[in-house]
BALO-587571 format. One record per residue: y, x, z of N, C-alpha, C in turn. Coordinates in steps of 0.05 Angstrom, whole numbers, plus 5000, padded with zeros to 4 digits. Layout:
// residues N
YXZYXZYXZ/...
END
This chain:
// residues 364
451556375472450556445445450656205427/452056175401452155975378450255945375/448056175369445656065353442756125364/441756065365438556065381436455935381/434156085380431455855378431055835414/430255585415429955445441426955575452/424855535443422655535439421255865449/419555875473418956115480414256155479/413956335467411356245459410556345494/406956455496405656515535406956805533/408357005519409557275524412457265526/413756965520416556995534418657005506/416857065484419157095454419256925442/421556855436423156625421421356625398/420856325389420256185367420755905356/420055925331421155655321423355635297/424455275299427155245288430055415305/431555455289433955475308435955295310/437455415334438855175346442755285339/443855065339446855145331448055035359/449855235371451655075397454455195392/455854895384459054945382460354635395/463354775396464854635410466354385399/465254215405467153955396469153775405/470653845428472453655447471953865466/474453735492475453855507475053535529/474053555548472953435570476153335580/476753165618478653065614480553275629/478853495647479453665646480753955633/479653915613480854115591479254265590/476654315596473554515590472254405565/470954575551471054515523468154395521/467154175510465054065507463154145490/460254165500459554375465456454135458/456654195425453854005419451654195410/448654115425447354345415445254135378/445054275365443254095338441654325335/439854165330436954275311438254265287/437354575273438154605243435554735227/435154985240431755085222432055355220/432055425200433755665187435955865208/435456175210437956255224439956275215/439356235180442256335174443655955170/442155785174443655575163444755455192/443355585212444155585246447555695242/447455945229449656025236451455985214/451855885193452655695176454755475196/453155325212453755055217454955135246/454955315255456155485278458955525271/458955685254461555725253463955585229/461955345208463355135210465354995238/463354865242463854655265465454835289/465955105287467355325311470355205302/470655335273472355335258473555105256/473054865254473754595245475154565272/474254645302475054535328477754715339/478055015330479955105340482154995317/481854935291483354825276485154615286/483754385295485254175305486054365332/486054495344487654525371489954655359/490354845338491554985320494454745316/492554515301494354335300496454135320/496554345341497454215362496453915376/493953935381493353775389490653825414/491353995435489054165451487754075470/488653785478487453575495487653265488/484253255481484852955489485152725507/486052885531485852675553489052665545/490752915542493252905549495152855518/493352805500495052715471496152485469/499252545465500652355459501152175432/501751965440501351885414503651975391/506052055395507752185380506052485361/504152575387503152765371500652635347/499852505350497752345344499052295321/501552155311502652075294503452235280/504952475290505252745274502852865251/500652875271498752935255497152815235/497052545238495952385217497852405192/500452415198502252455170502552795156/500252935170499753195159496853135142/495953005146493252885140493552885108/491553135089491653065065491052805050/489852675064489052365049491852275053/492152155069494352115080497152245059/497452485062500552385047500652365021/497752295002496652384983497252094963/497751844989497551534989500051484973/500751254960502851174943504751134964/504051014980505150885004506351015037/506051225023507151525044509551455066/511151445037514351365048514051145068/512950925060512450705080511550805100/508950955111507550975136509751135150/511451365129513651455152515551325165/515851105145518150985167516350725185/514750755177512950475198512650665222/511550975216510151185234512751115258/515351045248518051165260518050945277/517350685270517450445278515350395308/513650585298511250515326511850735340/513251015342514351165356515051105370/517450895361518950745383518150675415/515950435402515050435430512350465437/511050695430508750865439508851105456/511651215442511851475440511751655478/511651445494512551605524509651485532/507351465520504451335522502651535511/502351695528498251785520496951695514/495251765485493251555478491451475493/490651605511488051395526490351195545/492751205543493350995561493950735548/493950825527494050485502492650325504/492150065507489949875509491149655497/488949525483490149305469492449065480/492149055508494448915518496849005507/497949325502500049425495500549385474/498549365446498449205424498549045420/498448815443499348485440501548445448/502848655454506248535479507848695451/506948905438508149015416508248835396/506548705391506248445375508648255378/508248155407510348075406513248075405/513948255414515748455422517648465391/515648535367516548495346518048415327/516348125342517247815325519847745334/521247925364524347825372525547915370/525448135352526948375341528948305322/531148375313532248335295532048535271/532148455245531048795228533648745220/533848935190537149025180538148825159/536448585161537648295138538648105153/537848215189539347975209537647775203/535047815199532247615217530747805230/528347635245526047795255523947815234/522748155245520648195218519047995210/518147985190515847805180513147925192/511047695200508847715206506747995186/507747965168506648055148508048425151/509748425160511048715169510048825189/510548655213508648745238505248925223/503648675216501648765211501048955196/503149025169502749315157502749515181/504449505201503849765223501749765241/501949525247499649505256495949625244/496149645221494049775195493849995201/497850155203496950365203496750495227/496650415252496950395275493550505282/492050305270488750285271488050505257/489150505237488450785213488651055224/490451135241491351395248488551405270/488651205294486351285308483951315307/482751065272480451165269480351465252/482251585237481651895232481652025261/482352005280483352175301480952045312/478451855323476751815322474052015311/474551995282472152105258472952395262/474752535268474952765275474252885304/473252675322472352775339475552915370/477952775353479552805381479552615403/479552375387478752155415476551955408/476251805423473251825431473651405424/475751335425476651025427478950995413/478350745398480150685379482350355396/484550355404484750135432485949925406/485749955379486049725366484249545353/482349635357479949465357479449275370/479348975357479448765375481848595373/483548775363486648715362486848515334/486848205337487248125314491348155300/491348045270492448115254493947825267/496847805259498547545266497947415237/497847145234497846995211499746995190/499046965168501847045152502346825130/505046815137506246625120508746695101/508146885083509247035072510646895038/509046695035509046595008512546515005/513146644985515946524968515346314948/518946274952518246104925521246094910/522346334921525346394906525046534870/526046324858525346454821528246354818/528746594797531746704792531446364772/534446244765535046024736535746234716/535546154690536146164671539346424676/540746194688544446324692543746554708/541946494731542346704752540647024736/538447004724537947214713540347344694/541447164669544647214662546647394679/547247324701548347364716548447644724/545247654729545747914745544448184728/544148094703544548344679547148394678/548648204682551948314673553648454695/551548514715552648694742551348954743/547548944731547049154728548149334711/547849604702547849774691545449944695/545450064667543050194669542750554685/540350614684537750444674537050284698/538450204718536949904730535849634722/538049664698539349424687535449354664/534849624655532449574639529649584649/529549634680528549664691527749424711/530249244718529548894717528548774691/529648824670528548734654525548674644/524748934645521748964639519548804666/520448894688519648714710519648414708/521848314692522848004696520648004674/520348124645518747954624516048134617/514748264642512348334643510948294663/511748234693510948254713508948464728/510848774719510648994727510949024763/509849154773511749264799512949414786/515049404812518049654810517049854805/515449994820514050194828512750364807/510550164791509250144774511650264746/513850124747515850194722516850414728/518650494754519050724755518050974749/515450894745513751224750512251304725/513451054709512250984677513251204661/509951314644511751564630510851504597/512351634585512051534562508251584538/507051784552504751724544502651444549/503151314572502551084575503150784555/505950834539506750674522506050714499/504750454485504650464451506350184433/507250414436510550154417509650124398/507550254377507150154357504649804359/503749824377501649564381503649424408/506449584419507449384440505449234474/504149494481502149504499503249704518/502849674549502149974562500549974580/498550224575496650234586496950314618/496450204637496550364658493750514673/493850704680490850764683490150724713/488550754734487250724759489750874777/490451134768492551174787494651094786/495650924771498250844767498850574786/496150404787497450184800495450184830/497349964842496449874876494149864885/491949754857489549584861488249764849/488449954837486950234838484950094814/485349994796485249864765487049904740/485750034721486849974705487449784691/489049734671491449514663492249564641/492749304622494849344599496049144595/499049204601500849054592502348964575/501948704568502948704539505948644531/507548644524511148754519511648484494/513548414506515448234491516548424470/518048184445519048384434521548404439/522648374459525448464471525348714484/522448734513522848924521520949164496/519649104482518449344466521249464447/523549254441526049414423527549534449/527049534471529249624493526849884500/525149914482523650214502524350374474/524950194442525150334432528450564428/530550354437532450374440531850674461/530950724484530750854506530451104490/527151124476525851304468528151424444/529051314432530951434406533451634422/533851534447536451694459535751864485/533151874486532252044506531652404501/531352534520531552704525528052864520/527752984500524453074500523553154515/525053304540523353514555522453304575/523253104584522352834605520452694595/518152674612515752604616516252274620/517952154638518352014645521151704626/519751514626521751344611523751314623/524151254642526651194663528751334667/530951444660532451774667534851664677/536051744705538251704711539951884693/542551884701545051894694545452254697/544452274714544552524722541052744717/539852614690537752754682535852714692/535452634709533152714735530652384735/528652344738527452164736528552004759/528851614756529151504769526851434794/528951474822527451514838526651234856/528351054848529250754865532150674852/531550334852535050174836535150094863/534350004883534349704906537549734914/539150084917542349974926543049784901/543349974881543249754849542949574850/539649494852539549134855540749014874/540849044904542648884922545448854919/546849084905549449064902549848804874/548048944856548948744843548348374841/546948424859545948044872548047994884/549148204902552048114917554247934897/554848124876557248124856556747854844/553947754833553447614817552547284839/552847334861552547154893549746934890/547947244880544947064880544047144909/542646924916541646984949539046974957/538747004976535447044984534147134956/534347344951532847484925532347794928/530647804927529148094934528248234906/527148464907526548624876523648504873/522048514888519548334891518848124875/521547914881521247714872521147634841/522047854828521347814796519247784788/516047924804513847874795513747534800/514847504821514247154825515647034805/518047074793519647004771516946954741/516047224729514347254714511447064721/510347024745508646814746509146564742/511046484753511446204753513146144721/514046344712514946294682513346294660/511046484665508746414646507246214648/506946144669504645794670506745604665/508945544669510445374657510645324629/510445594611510345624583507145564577/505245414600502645404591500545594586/501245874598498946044601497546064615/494146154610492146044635492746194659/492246274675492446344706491546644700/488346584692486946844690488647114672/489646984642491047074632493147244646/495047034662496547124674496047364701/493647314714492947534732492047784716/490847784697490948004677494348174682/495048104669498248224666498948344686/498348134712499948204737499848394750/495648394749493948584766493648444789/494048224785492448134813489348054812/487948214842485648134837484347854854/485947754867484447474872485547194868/485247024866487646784863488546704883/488146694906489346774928492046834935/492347194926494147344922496447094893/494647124876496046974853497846854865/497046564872498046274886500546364898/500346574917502846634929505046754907/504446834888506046844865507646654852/505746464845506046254831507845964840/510245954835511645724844511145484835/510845234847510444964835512544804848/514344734828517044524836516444244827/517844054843517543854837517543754802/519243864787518043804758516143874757/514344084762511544094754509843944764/509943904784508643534799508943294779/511143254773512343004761510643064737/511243234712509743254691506443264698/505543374707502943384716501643174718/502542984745502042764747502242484708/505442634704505742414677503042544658/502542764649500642754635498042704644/497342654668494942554670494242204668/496142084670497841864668496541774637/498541934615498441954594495341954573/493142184587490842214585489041934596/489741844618488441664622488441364608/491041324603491941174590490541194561/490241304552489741404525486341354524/485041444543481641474553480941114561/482841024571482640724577483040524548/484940594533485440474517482840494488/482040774490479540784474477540524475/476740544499474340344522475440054513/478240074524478539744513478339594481/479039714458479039804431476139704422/474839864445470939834432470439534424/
END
């Protein structure tokens, strides 16, 4: 019986609160586990009855009818059905990361995972070769590793398994910081390989310090060409902050140029060739880094371009994390390139200042 008062008065008849009994897991056996709760009310007894009924044949529904015997392939299936989950900016990534830990999970039951398996995977990683002909970055590993933890604590909070085996499991150290910024020629360079709209689409990245991401998906209610600003709102960017970016007047005449020859019914600033909103440049960009034989240069790296080009021109930091959207300096720093001229000047103007602060003193 789901629902029932526990409670029998000296003639034997039920009284009291009532009680709710439904099924929440499947033992290692495969017999179904049931929880009994105090609730009060019969009807809020049977309310929470056939919630919690409902919620349990669901997940079995979802192919997933034992947790002694769930694999992690299925495990992974189902987290990428997971409405939060594909709901994330970052979707595409967990699929191919999801594809990445398939690899070597996939002939492993989750209760047979234990963090040892997550340390030899760890390593295992780092001797890998990826598709640039190095081994991943520390910093790659551990995005799967995130989402590795992530899948088991929903599959956890839902009550399929009972242990999360990456817990405990520290993150590898990361040494991720660049310090590749395009010259003068090389930015030259490799506008005269792009074509558009890639071609305006580096652009705005190089002299705003947009993400790619962030520009691609840019629609034209966000832009005000008349004040040369765009607003981005909380869903638009990484850091789940809004933002306003302020526009050169090169790239504010290149949105105006866009908007005069665009198409009204598009929501979107960006329009390939073939009408359709741009979806990704990166063959674009790599091809044309090839042509133009700039190296070690990633699409990334323009935001690092735009940091280290604004503090050179003497803008404060904070200023500059404004723009960027970065929220810690931290994050910044790894942006921010410092070359030996900026040492040298640095040092000469303090030089200069002191000199100047000494010479007051002696004067007196």
């Amino acid at each position: 019986m789901g629902v029932f008062q526990r409670y029998r008065d000296k003639d034997g008849k039920p009284y009291g609160p009532f009680f709710a009994r439904y099924p929440i897991k499947r033992n290692m056996n495969g017999k179904i586990v049931y929880r009994r709760e105090r609730v009060g009310t019969k009807t809020a007894a049977k309310a929470l009855y056939a919630e919690k009924t409902a919620e349990f044949y669901s997940r079995e529904r979802n192919g997933i009818p034992y947790t002694r015997n769930l694999k992690f392939a299925q495990l992974v299936d189902w987290n990428l059905e997971q409405p939060g989950v594909k709901a994330k900016k970052s979707f595409k990534d967990d699929v191919q990361r999801s594809g990445t830990l398939r690899r070597y999970f996939s002939h492993l039951s989750c209760s047979m995972i234990k963090p040892s398996n997550i340390e030899a995977y760890k390593q295992k990683r780092l001797q890998e070769t990826s598709k640039t002909g190095r081994p991943p970055r520390p910093a790659t590993v551990n995005r799967e590793l995130a989402l590795m933890k992530s899948m088991f604590n929903l599959a956890v909070r839902d009550e399929i398994l009972s242990y999360n085996p990456c817990t405990g499991v520290s993150m590898l150290p990361e040494e991720n910081e660049r310090d590749r910024v395009l010259t003068g020629e090389e930015y030259s360079k490799l506008l005269e390989e792009l074509s558009e709209p890639a071609k305006s689409v580096v652009q705005v990245a190089y002299w705003t310090g947009m993400r790619i991401g962030e520009i691609i998906n840019l629609t034209w209610d966000r832009v005000n060409m008349k004040e040369g600003y765009i607003d981005l709102d909380y869903a638009d960017t990484k850091t789940k902050r809004k933002r306003r970016v302020y526009l050169t007047d090169g790239v504010s005449k290149n949105f105006k140029h866009i908007n005069g020859v665009r198409s009204l019914t598009h929501k979107f600033v960006f329009i390939s060739k073939n009408g359709r909103p741009v979806k990704g440049i990166r063959t674009a960009f790599e091809g044309a880094c090839r042509r133009a034989g700039i190296k070690d240069f990633v699409m990334h790296d323009l935001r690092h371009c735009f940091a280290t080009n604004m503090r050179k021109a003497g803008i404060h930091d904070s200023v500059i994390m404004a723009q960027t959207g970065h929220k810690t300096m931290s994050m910044f720093l790894r942006y921010n390139t410092v070359d030996e001229s900026d040492g040298r000047g640095a040092v000469n103007r303090l030089s200069d200042y002191l000199d100047g602060e000494i010479k007051k003193v002696t004067q007196k």
